[in-house]
C-alpha positions as CSV (number, residue, x, y, z in Angstrom):
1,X,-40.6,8.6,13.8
2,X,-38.3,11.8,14.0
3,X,-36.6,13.0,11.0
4,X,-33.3,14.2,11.9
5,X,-31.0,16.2,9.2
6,X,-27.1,16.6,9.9
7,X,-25.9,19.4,7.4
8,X,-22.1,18.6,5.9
9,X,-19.7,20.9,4.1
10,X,-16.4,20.5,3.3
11,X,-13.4,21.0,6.4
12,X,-16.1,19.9,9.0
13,X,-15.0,18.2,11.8
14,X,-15.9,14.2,12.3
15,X,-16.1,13.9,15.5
16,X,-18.7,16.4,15.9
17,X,-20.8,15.3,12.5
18,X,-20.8,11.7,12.5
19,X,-21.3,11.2,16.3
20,X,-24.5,13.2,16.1
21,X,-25.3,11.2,12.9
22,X,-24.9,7.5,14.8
23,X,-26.6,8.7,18.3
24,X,-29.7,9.7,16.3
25,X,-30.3,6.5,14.4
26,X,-29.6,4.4,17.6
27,X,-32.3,6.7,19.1
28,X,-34.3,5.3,16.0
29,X,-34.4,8.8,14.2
30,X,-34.8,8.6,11.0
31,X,-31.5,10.7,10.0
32,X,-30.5,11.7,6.4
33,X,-26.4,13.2,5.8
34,X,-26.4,16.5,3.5
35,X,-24.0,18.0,1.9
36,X,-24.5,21.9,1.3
37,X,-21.4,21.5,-0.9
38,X,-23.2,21.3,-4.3
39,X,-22.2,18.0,-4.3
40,X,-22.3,14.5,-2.6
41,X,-18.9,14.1,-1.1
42,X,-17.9,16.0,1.4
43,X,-13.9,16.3,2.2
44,X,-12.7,15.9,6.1
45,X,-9.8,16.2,7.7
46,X,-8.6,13.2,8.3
47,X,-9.1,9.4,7.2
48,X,-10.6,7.3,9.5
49,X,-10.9,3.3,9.3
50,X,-12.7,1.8,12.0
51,X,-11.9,-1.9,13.7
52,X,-13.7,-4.9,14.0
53,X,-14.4,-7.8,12.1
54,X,-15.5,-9.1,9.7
55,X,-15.3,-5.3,9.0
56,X,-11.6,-4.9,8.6
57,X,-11.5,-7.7,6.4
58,X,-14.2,-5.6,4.0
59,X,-12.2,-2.4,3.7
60,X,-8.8,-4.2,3.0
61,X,-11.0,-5.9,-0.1
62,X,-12.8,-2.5,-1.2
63,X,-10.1,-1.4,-4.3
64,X,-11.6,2.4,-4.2
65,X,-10.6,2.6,-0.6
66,X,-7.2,1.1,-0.7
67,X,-6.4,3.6,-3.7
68,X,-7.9,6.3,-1.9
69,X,-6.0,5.7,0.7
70,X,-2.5,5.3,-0.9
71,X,-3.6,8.4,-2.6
72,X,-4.4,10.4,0.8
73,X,-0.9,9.2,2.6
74,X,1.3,9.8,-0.7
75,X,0.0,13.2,-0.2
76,X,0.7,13.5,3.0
77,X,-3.2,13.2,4.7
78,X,-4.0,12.0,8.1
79,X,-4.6,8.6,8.1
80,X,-5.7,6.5,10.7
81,X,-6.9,3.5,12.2
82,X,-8.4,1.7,14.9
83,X,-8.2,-1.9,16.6
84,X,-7.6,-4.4,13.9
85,X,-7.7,-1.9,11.1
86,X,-3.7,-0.7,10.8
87,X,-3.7,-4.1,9.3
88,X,-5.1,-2.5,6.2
89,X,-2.6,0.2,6.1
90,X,0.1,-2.4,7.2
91,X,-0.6,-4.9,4.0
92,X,-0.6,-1.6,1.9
93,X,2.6,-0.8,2.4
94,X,1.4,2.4,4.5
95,X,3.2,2.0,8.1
96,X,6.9,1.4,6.6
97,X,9.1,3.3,8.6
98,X,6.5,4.5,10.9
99,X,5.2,3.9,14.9
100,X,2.2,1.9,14.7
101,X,-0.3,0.0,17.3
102,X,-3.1,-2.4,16.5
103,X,-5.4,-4.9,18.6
104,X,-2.9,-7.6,20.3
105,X,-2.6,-10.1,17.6
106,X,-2.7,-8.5,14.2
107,X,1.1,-7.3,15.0
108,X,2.7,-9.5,11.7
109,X,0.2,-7.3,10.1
110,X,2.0,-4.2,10.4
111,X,4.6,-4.6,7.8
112,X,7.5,-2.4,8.3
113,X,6.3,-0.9,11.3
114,X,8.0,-0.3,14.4
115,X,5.2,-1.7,16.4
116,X,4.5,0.0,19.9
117,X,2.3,-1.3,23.1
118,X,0.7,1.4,24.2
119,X,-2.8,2.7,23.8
120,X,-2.3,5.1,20.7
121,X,0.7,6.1,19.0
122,X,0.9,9.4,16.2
123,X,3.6,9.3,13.5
């Protein structure tokens, strides 16, 4: 089996890291993250919840994400989500006021949204 290595450091951009990092293990390369920070977390530049389900569900339940999160917007971060998962930033109070799109059917999830019907919306 391969052993693949994808070096981290703080600032590094996601696309580019964890793409790499999920085409190698599909490839079945055995494929280890590393931070040459000094430490184990590594900070990116944006926040990133993915869809799908049950996995949604999981990251609405995790406490240390949710405060993270309300952390990251208060603070002004990027924050942002895909398919079913603006429902987690919906039921935390995160979309009030804001442009938001989700997978046709979690809409009532978007509390205080202005919900749009397009593709992808920024705000």
């Amino acid at each position: 089996m391969e052993k693949a290595y994808v070096f981290l450091a703080d600032g590094f951009e996601e696309i580019e890291g964890l793409t790499v990092v999920d085409i190698l293990r599909r490839a079945g390369a055995d494929t280890q993250t590393v931070s040459v920070m000094g430490r184990k977390e590594i900070t990116g530049t944006l926040f990133v919840l993915p869809g799908g389900m049950p996995g949604t569900k999981h990251l609405g339940a995790h406490e240390g994400l949710t405060s993270l999160l309300k952390k990251a917007a208060a603070e002004g971060k990027r924050v942002a989500a895909i398919c079913a998962a603006p429902s987690v930033l919906g039921d935390l109070g995160l979309l009030e006021g804001k442009h938001a799109v989700c997978y046709p059917g979690f809409e009532d999830r978007l509390k205080g949204a202005q919900v749009e019907f397009t593709p992808v919306v920024t705000d």
